[in-house]
ZAMARGU-4260 file (C-alpha; in steps of 0.2 Angstrom, whole numbers, plus 5000, padded with zeros to 4 digits):
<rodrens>
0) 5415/5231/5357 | 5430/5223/5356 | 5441/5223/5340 | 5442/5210/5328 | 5458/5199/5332
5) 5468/5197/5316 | 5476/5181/5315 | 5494/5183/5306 | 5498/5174/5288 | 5508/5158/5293
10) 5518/5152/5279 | 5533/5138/5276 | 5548/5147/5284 | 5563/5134/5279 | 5580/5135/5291
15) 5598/5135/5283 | 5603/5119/5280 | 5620/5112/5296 | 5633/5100/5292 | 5622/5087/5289
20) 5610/5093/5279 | 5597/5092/5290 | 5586/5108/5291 | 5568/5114/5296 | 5553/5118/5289
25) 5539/5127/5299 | 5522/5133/5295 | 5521/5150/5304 | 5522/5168/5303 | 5537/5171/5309
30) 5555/5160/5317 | 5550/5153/5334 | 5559/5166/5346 | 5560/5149/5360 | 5571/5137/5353
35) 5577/5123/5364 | 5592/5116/5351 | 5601/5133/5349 | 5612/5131/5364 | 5611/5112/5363
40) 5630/5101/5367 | 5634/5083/5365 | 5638/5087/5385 | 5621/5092/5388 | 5614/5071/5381
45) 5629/5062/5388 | 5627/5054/5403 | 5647/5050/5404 | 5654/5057/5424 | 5661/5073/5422
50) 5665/5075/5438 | 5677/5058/5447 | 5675/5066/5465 | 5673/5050/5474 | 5659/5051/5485
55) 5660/5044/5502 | 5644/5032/5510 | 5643/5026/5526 | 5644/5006/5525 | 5626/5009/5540
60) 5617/5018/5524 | 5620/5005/5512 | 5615/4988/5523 | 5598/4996/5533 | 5594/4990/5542
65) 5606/4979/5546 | 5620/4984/5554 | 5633/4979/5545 | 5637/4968/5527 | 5639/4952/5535
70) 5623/4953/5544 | 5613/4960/5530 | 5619/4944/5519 | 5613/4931/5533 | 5598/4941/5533
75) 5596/4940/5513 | 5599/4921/5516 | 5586/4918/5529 | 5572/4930/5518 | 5577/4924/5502
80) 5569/4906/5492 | 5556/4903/5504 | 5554/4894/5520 | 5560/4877/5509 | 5578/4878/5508
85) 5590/4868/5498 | 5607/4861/5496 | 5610/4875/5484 | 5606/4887/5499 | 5615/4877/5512
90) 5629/4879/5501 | 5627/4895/5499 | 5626/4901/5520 | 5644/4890/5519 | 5651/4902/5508
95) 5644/4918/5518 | 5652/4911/5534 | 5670/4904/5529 | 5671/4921/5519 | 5688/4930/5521
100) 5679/4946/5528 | 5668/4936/5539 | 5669/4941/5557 | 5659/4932/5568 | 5658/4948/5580
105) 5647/4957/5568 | 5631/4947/5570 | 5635/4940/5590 | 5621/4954/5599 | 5610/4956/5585
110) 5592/4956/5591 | 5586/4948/5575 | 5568/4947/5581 | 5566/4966/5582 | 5577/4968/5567
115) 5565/4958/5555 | 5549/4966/5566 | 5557/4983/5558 | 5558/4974/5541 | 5541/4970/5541
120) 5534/4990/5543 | 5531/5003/5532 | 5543/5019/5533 | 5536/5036/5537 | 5546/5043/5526
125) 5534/5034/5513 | 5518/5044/5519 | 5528/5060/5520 | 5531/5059/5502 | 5516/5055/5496
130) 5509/5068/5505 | 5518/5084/5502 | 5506/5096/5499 | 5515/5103/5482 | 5512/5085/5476
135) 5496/5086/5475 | 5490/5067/5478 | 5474/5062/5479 | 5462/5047/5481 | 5449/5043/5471
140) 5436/5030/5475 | 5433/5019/5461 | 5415/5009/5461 | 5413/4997/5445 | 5397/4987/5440
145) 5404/4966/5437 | 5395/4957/5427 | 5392/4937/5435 | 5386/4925/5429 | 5365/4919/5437
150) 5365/4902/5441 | 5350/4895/5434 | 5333/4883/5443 | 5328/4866/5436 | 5314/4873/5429
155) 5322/4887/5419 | 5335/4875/5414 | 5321/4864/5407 | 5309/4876/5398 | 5328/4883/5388
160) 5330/4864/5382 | 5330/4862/5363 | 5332/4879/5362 | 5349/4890/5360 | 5354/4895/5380
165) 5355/4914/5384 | 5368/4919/5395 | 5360/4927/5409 | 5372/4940/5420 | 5369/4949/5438
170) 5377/4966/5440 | 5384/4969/5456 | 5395/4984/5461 | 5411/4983/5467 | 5422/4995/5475
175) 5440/4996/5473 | 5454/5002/5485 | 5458/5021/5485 | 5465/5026/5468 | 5479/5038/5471
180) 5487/5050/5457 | 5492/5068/5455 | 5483/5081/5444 | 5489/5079/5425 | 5486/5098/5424
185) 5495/5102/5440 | 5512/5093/5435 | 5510/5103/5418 | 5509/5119/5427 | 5526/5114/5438
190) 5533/5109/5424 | 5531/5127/5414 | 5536/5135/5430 | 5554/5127/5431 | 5565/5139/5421
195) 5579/5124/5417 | 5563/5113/5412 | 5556/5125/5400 | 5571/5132/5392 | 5571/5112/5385
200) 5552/5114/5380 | 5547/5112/5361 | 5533/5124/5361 | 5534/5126/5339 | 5534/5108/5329
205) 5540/5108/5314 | 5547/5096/5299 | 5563/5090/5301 | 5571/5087/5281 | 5587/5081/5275
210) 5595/5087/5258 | 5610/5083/5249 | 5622/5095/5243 | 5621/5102/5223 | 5602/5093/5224
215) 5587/5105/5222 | 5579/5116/5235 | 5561/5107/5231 | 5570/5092/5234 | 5573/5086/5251
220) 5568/5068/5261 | 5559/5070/5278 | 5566/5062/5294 | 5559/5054/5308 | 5564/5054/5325
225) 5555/5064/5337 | 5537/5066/5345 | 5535/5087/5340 | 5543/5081/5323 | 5529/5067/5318
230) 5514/5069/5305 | 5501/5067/5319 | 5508/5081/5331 | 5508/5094/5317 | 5491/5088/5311
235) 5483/5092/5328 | 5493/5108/5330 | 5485/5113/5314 | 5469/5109/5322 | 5473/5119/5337
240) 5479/5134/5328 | 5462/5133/5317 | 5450/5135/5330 | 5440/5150/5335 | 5450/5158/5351
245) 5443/5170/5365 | 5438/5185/5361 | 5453/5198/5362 | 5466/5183/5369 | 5481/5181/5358
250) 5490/5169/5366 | 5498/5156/5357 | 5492/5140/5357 | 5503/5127/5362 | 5499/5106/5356
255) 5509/5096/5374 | 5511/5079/5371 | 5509/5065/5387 | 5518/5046/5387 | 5512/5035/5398
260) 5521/5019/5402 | 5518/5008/5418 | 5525/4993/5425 | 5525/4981/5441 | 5542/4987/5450
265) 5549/4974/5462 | 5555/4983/5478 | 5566/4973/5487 | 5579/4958/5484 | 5569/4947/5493
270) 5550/4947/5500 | 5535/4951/5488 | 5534/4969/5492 | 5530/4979/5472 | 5521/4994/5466
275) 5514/4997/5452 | 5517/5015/5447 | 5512/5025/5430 | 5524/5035/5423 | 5521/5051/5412
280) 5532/5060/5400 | 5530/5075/5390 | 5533/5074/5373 | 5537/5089/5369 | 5555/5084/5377
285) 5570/5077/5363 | 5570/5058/5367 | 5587/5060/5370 | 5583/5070/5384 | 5570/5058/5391
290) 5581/5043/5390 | 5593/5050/5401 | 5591/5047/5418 | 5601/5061/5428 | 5587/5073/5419
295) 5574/5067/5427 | 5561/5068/5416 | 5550/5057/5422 | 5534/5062/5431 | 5523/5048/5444
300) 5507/5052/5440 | 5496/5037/5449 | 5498/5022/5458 | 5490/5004/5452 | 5483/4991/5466
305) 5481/4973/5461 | 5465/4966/5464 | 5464/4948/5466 | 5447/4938/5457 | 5443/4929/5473
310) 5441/4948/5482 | 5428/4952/5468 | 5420/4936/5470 | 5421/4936/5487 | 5411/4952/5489
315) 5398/4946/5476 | 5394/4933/5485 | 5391/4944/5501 | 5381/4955/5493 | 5369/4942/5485
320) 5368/4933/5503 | 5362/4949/5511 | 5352/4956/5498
</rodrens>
């Protein structure tokens, strides 16, 4: 049989006090022996350039694909504000054309019809990434029961007069396009395999306390500020730590927090092409961290697709014509 695990006496551990009074208090056994703020610099939470190498981009990179800045701006002219255009447009193509650094030569042999025919398709480049296989997307088929609204007869509608009217409803399922996201699990996995990510992992929470100097060491003010720092995570670590383990595992158990966010992202400065991403972020990261883009903490996790009332509509209307 095997042995009893015995689980170690956790206590409040408090930390010395820094400069700012600020210290913290843990409910363990023992000092965490990973701790992501020992070696943390201002450096490490500023975005400011470090490094003023100017970096050299070809003028074709930045206008594709156009070949050039001048025909990239008659092209955003043409695409932008509809099919309508305006005196404030007409003025505007003036200004492109009696520009300085106008030069006619750059947009003479143009072939503008297979130009905006490229425009107009999807980049392979887009399907390549989406499909690597370490990123682990998928597509998930998504079928959901509508409610509609049954229109009633004569007769029913007589027989419920003088009486309170029921709201009759037909269920009708509807499929919606492939729902593509990556495995929550899976991005944790990478995320515990990246030495640089980990080393900046809060795997221990803890009370974060501020106390004067001369005042009492029972007397101290908590401070809020971070997601492993809050009430609610330290509850549920509690919780964690509470329950009965595997027989012989003594792992530690570890709480992760997950941030969602999502938002429609416009893609282009002109046309109507947008995605709808959702975003993921551990919480278990400083927000200082997070909030800075160059550490690039931020994870895809799935893909939205808008689906228009008239689609639904549409299809219920199908299905009650051939059923």
């Amino acid at each position: 049989p095997l042995a009893a695990v015995v689980t170690p006496v956790r206590r409040i551990l408090k930390s010395p006090s820094n400069k700012f009074g600020l210290f913290r208090q843990y409910l363990a056994s023992s000092f965490p022996d990973h701790d992501p703020d020992s070696n943390m610099q201002a450096v490490d939470l500023s975005d400011a350039a470090v490094d003023h190498n100017k970096v050299d981009i070809s003028p074709t990179f930045l206008f594709q694909s156009y070949p050039n800045q001048n025909a990239f701006l008659l092209g955003e002219w043409y695409w932008n504000n509809g099919s309508q255009k305006t005196q404030d447009d007409f003025q505007k193509l003036v200004n492109i054309i009696s520009a300085n650094d106008f030069n006619p030569a750059d947009i003479r042999d143009i072939a503008w019809t297979s130009l905006n025919k490229r425009l107009g398709e999807s980049s392979d480049s887009e399907d390549i990434w989406l499909e690597e296989p370490d990123a682990r997307w998928q597509e998930t088929l998504i079928t959901l029961s509508i409610p509609f609204r049954q229109k009633k007869s004569k007769s029913a509608k007589k027989s419920s007069t003088g009486a309170k009217e029921k709201q009759c409803s037909n269920l009708q399922s509807y499929t919606f396009p492939p729902f593509r996201h990556r495995s929550i699990v899976a991005i944790l996995k990478e995320k515990m395999a990246n030495k640089h990510d980990f080393q900046n992992f809060h795997l221990e929470p803890y009370e974060l306390r501020w106390r004067r100097k001369n005042m009492p060491d029972a007397t101290s003010t908590r401070v809020h500020g971070e997601l492993y720092t809050s009430p609610v995570f330290l509850e549920m670590h509690e919780e964690i730590q509470a329950l009965v383990g595997e027989p012989g595992c003594v792992l530690p158990r570890v709480l992760i927090g997950l941030m969602f966010g999502s938002d429609a992202t416009h893609l282009t400065s002109f046309g109507n092409a947008s995605l709808w991403p959702c975003y993921m972020y551990f919480g278990n990261e400083s927000k200082y961290r997070r909030c800075k883009p160059t550490c690039s903490l931020c994870n895809h996790v799935a893909y939205f697709q808008k689906v228009c009332s008239h689609q639904i509509l549409r299809t219920s209307e199908h299905a009650r014509m051939y059923h």
